[in-house]
C-alpha positions as CSV (number, residue, x, y, z in Angstrom):
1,X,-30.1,31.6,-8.4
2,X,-26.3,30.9,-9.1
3,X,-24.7,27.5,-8.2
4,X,-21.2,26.4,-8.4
5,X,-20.3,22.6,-8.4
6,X,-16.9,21.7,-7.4
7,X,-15.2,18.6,-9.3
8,X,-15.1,17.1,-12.8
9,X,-16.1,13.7,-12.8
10,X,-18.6,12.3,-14.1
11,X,-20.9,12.3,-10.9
12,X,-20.6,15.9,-10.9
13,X,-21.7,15.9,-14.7
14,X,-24.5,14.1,-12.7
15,X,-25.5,16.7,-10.5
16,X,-25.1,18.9,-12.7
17,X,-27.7,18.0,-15.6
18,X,-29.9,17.1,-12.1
19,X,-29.0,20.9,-11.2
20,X,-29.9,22.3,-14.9
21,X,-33.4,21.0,-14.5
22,X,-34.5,22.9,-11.8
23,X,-36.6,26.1,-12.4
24,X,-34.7,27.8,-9.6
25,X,-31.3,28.1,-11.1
26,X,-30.6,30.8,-13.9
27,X,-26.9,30.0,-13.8
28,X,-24.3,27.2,-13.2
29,X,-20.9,27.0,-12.7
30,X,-18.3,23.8,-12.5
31,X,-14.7,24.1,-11.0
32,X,-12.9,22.9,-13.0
33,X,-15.6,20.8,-14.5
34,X,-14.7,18.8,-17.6
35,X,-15.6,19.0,-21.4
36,X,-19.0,17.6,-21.0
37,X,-20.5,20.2,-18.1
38,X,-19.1,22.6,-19.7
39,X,-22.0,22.1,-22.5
40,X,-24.5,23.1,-19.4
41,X,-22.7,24.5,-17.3
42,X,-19.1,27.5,-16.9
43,X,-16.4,26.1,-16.3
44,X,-13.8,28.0,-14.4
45,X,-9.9,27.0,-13.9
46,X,-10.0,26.4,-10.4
47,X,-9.0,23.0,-8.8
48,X,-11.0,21.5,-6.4
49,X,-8.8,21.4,-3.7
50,X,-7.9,25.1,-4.1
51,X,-10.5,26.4,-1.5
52,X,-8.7,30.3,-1.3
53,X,-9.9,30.0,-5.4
54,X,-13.3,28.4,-4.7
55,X,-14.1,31.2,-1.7
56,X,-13.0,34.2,-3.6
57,X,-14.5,32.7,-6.9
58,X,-18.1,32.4,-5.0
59,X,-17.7,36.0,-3.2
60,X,-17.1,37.4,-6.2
61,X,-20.1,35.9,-8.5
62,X,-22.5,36.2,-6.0
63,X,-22.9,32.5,-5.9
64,X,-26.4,30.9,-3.9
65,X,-25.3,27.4,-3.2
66,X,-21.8,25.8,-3.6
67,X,-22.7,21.9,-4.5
68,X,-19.3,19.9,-3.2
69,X,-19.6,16.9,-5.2
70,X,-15.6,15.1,-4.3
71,X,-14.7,13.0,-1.3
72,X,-11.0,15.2,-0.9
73,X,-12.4,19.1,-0.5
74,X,-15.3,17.6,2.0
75,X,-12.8,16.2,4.0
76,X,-10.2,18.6,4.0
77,X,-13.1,21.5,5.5
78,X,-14.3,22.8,1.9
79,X,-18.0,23.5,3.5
80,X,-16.2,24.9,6.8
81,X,-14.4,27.9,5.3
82,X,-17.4,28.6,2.9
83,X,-19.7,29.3,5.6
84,X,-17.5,30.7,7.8
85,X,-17.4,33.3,4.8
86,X,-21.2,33.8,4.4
87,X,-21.0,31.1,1.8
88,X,-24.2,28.2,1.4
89,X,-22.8,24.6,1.0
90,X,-24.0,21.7,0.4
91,X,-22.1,19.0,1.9
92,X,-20.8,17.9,5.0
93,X,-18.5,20.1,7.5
94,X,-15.0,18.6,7.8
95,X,-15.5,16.9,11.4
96,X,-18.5,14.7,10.0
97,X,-17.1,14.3,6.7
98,X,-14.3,12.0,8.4
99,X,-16.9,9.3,8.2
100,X,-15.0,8.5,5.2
101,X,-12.2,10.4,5.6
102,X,-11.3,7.6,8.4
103,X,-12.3,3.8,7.8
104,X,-11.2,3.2,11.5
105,X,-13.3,6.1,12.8
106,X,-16.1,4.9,10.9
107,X,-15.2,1.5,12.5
108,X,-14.9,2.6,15.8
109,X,-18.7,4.3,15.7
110,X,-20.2,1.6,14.1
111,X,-18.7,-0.8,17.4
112,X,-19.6,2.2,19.7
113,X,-23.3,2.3,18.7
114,X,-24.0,-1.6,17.6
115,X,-24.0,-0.9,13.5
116,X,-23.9,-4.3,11.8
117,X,-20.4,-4.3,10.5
118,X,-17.3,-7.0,10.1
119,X,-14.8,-7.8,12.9
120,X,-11.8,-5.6,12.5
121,X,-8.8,-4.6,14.3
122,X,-6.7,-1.0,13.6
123,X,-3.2,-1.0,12.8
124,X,-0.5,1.8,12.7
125,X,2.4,-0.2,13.1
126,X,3.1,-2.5,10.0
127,X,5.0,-4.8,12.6
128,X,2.0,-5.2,14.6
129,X,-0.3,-5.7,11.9
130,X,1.9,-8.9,10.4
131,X,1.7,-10.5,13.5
132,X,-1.8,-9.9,14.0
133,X,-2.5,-11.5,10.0
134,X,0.0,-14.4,11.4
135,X,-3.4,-15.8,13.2
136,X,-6.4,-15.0,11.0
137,X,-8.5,-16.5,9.5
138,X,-8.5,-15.9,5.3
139,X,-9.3,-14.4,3.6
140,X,-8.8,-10.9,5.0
141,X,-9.5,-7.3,4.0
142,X,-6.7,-5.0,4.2
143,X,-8.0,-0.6,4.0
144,X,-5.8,1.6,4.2
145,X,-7.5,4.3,6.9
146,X,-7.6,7.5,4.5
147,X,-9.3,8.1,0.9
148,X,-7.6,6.4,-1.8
149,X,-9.6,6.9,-4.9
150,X,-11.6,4.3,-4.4
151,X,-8.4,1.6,-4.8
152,X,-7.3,1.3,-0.9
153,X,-8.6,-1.7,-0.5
154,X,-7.1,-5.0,-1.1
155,X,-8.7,-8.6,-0.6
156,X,-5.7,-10.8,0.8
157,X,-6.6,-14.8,0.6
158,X,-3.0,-15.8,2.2
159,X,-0.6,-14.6,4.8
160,X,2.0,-14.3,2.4
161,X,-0.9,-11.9,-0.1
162,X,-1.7,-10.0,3.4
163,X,2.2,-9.4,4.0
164,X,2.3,-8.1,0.0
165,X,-0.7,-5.7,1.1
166,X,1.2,-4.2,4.6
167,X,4.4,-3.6,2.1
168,X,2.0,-1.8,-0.4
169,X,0.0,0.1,2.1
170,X,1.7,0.7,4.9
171,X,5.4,0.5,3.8
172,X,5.8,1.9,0.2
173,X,2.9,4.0,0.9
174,X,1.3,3.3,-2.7
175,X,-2.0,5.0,-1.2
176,X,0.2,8.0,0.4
177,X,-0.8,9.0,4.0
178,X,-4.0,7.7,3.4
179,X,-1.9,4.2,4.4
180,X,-0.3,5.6,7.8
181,X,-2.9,3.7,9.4
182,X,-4.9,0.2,7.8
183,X,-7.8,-1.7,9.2
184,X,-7.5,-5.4,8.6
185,X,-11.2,-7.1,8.5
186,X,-12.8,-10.0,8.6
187,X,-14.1,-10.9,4.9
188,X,-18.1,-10.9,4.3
189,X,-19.4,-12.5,1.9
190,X,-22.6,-12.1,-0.4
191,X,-24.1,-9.3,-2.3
192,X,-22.6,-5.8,-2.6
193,X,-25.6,-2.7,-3.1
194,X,-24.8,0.7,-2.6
195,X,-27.9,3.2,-0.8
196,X,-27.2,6.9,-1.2
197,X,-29.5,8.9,1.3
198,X,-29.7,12.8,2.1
199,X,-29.8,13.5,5.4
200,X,-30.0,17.0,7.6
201,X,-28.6,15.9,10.7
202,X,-31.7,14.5,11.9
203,X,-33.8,13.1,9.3
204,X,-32.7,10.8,6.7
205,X,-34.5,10.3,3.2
206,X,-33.4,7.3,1.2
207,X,-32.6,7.1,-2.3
208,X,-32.9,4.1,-4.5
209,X,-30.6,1.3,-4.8
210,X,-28.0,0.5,-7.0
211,X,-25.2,-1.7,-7.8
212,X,-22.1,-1.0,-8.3
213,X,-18.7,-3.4,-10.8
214,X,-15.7,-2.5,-9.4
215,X,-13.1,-5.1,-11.2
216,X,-11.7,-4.0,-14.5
217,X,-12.3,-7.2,-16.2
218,X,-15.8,-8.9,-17.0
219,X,-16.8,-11.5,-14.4
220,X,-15.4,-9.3,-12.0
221,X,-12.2,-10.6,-13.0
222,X,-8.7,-8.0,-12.4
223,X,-7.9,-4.8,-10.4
224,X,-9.9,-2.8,-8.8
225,X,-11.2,0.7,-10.1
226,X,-13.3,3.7,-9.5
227,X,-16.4,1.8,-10.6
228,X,-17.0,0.2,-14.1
229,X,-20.4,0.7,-14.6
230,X,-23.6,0.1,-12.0
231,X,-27.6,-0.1,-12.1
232,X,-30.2,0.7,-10.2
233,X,-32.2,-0.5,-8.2
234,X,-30.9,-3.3,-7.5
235,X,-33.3,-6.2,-7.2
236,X,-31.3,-8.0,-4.1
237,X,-32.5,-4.8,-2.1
238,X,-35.9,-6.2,-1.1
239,X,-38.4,-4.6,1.4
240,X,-36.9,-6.9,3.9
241,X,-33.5,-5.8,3.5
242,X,-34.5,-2.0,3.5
243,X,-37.1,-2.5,6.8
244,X,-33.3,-3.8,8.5
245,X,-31.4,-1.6,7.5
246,X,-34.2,1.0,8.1
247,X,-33.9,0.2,11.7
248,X,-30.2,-0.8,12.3
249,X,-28.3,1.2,10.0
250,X,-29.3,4.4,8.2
251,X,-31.2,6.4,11.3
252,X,-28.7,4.6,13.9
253,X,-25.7,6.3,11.7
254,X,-27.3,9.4,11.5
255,X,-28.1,9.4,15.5
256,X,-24.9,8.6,16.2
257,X,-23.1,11.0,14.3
258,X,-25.3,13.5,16.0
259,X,-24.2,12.0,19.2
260,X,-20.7,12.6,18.5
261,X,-20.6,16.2,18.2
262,X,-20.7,15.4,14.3
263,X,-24.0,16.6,12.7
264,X,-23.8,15.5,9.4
265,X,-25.5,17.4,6.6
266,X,-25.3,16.3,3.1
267,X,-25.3,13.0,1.3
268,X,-24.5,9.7,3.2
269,X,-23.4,6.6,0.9
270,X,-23.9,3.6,2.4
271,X,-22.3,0.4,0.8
272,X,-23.9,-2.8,1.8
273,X,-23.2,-6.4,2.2
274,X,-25.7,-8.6,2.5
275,X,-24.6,-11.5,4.4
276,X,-26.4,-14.8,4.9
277,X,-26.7,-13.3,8.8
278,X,-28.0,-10.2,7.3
279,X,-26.9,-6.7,5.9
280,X,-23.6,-5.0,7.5
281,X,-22.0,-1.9,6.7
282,X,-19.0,-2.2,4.4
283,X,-18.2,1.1,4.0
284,X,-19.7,5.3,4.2
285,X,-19.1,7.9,1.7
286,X,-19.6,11.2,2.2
287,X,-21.1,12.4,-1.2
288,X,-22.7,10.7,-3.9
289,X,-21.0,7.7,-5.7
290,X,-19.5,7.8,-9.0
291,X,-20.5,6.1,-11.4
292,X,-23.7,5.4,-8.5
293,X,-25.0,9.2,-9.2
294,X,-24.9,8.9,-12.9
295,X,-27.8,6.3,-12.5
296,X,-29.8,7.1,-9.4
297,X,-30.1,10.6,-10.0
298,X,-32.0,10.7,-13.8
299,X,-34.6,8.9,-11.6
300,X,-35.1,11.4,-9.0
301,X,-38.6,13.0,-9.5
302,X,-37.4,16.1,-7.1
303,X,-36.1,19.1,-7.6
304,X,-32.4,18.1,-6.4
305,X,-32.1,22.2,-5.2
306,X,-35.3,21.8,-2.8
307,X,-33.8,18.7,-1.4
308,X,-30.7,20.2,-0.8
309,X,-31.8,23.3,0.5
310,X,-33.9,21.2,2.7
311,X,-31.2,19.1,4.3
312,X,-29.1,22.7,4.6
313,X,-32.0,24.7,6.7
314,X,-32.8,20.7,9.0
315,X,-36.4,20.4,7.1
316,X,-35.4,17.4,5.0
317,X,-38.3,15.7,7.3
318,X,-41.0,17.4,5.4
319,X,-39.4,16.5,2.1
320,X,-41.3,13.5,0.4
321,X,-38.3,12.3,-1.8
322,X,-39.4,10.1,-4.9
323,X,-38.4,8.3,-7.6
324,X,-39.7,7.1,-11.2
325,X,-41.0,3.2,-11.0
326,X,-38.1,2.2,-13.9
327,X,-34.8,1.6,-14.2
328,X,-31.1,2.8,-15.6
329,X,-28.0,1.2,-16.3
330,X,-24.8,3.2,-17.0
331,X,-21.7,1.3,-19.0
332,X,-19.0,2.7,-18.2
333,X,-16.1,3.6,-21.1
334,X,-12.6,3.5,-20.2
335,X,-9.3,3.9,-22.3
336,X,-7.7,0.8,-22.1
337,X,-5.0,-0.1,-19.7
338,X,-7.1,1.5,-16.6
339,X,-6.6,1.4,-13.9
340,X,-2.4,1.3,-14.2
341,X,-1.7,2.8,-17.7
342,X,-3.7,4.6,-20.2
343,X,-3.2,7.3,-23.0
344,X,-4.6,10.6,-23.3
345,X,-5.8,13.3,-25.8
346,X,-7.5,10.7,-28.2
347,X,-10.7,12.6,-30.1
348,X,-14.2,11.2,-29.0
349,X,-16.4,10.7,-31.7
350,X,-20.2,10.3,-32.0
351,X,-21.4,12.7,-28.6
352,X,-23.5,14.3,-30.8
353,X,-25.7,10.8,-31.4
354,X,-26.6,11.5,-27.6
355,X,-28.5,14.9,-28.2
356,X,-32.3,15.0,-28.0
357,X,-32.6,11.3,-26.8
358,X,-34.7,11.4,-24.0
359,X,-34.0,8.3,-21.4
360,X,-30.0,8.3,-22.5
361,X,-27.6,10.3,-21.2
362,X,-23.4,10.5,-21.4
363,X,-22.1,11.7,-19.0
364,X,-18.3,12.9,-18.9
365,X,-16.1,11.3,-16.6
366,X,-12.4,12.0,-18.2
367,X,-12.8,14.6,-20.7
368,X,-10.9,17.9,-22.0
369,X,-11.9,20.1,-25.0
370,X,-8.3,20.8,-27.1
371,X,-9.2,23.0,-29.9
372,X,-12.8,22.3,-30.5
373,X,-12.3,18.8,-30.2
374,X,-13.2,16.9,-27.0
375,X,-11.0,14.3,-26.0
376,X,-10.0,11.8,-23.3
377,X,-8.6,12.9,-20.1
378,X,-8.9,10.0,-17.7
379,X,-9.1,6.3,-17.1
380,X,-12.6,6.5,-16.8
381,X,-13.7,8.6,-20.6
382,X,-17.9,8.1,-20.4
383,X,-21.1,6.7,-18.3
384,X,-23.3,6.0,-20.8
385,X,-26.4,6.0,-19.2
386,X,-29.9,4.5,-20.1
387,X,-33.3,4.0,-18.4
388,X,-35.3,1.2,-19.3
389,X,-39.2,0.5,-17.7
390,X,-37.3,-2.5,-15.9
391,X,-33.6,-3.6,-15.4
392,X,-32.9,-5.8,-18.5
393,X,-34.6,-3.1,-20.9
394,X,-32.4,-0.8,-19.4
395,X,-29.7,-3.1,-19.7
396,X,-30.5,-3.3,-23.3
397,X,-30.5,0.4,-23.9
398,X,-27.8,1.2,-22.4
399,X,-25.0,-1.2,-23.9
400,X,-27.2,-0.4,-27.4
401,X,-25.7,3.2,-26.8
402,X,-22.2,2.8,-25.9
403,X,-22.3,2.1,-29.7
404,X,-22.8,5.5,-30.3
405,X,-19.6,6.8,-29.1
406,X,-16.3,6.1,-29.7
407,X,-12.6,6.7,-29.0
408,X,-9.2,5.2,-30.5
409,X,-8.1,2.3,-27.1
410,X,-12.1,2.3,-26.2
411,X,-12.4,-0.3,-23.3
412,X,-15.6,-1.4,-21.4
413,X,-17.0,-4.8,-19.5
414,X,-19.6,-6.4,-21.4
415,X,-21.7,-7.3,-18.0
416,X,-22.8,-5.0,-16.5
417,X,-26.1,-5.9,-15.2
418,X,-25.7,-9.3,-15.5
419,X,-26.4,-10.0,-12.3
420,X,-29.9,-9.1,-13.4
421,X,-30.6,-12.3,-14.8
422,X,-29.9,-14.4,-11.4
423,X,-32.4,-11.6,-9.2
């Protein structure tokens, strides 16, 4: 069969070598891919938000499955307009995608049907919001309601921080329209794990767990970013937490979804607090997470196109999804100056250290080819990736390998993982 991936990033490099594995698939394309899947996989010039280029593309290669691996062509109706031309699609339709496309929908269904979330309150009147923040308690989470790459949300521990965040989100608009409307919630505290899961609209099948550095600095110390580096599983994601979250969250979402007129099909992240009172919902993806893919996928003993397939056709319930007993860590390699400023076009050197190691991967997150050189195109450059038989081995591995590589204004945090040693 033919599949065609749509995005570049390194989760999709992800899905990708997941995708190459599979004795099903003679052929795979990227749009637009980066330097990196392009080494498995043909790229083709076609942005991912250009879904006239996408639909004619797939008509005209005969494609099988269209894999929709960003957050933006899910929830502007990618899958939609694919099916309605005879096209298969993995991913959720555009009225179930706005589980993330919306942080105050997702708020108001997780109120509506009793999901363990924090207080909040929805705002689309910056007036009304800084006289709400007048009497709350801090600190306070500000979101700004649409996607934002992962950046649209800012933790205020004043009034006078929280009336900085209304200017940035909802005045100058630094996060776009995705700012027309914020949520301003209460702030949890505890440990953050991420659970991806496939689901069919009915069944739900969860993944392992991992954990997720969003702060630039080590120590979790500047701005936030995409995601520095993660591991999996995490080891503060005990059979007690999963048996709640079993029963409160992950079937409950997928119920009420389902309830709404909003059968969801794909690939639901859930991202976790847990909170001396017990695990609440902090946020839901639509798709896998990035850099979260790049280390809970090389553990996926399944064939990622049956499991797919499965949650396409509503038969994910006879799908006995498994995963190795180890562990991976992925590092992730940045040009300096990320997430504000960063240069481009500097050569990568060393990829080739990478082939015919089994247990390491590095996968391409911000990459180009220019000549037949491949060079940085991004904030984020690599994941290096690394499996370990338990979490400090992998650890180990992993940061041994982003040794490997290298780039001119190479940038990474130094611990990752670290948490590790207080499990």
């Amino acid at each position: 069969m033919k599949v065609l991936i749509v995005g570049s990033g390194g989760r999709e490099h992800a899905i990708a070598t997941s995708v190459s594995k599979s004795d099903k698939v003679d052929k795979i394309y990227c749009a637009p891919g980066n330097a990196g899947i392009g080494l498995i996989a043909e790229c083709v010039p076609i942005k991912a938000m250009d879904f006239d280029g996408i639909t004619d593309f797939a008509k005209k290669e005969s494609i099988d499955l269209v894999i929709v691996g960003m957050d933006d062509p899910l929830v502007g109706g990618l899958v939609d307009i694919l099916n309605e031309n005879g096209i298969r699609a993995f991913g959720p339709k555009k009225n179930a995608a706005i589980l993330e496309g919306s942080k105050a929908f997702s708020k108001e269904l997780m109120k509506k049907y009793n999901i363990p979330t924090a207080g909040y309150e929805t705002f689309d009147d910056a007036d009304a919001a800084l006289k709400y923040l007048k009497g709350s308690k801090y600190p306070v989470v500000l979101k700004a309601d649409g996607l934002a790459l992962g950046k649209g949300v800012l933790i205020c521990n004043t009034y006078e921080e929280a009336c900085d965040g209304v200017k940035t989100i909802m005045v100058d608009k630094q996060f776009g329209a995705s700012g027309d409307r914020m949520v301003i919630e209460e702030f949890m505290t505890g440990r953050e794990v991420s659970v991806l899961s496939f689901t069919d609209g009915r069944s739900i099948r969860i993944m392992t767990s991992a954990q997720d550095h969003k702060r630039a600095g080590d120590n979790d110390t500047g701005l936030n970013t995409g995601g520095m580096g993660t591991f999996s599983p995490s080891p503060f994601y005990t059979a007690e937490v999963d048996d709640f979250c079993k029963k409160h969250i992950y079937q409950a979402t997928v119920d009420a979804m389902a309830a709404e007129g909003r059968e969801f099909k794909g690939v639901i992240f859930f991202g976790l607090m847990l909170t001396p009172e017990g695990p609440r919902v902090l946020e839901y993806n639509c798709r896998f997470g990035d850099p979260e893919a790049q280390v809970v996928l090389p553990r996926m003993k399944n064939d990622i196109i049956d499991v797919m397939n499965a949650c396409i056709d509503g038969t994910l319930g006879d799908v006995d999804l498994q995963f190795e007993d180890n562990a991976a860590v992925c590092v992730v390699l940045a040009s300096d100056g990320y997430p504000v400023k960063y240069e481009k076009g500097l050569p990568i050197r060393g990829l080739e250290n990478f082939e015919g190691r089994d247990g390491y991967y590095c996968f391409h997150a911000g990459t180009a080819l220019k000549g037949d050189t491949i060079v940085t195109n991004g904030g984020r450059v690599l994941g290096v990736t690394a499996l370990g038989s338990d979490l400090k081995q992998a650890r180990e591995n992993a940061y041994k390998a982003t040794e490997w590589v290298s780039f001119d204004n190479k940038y990474m945090r130094h611990d990752i993982g670290k948490a590790i040693d207080e499990a």
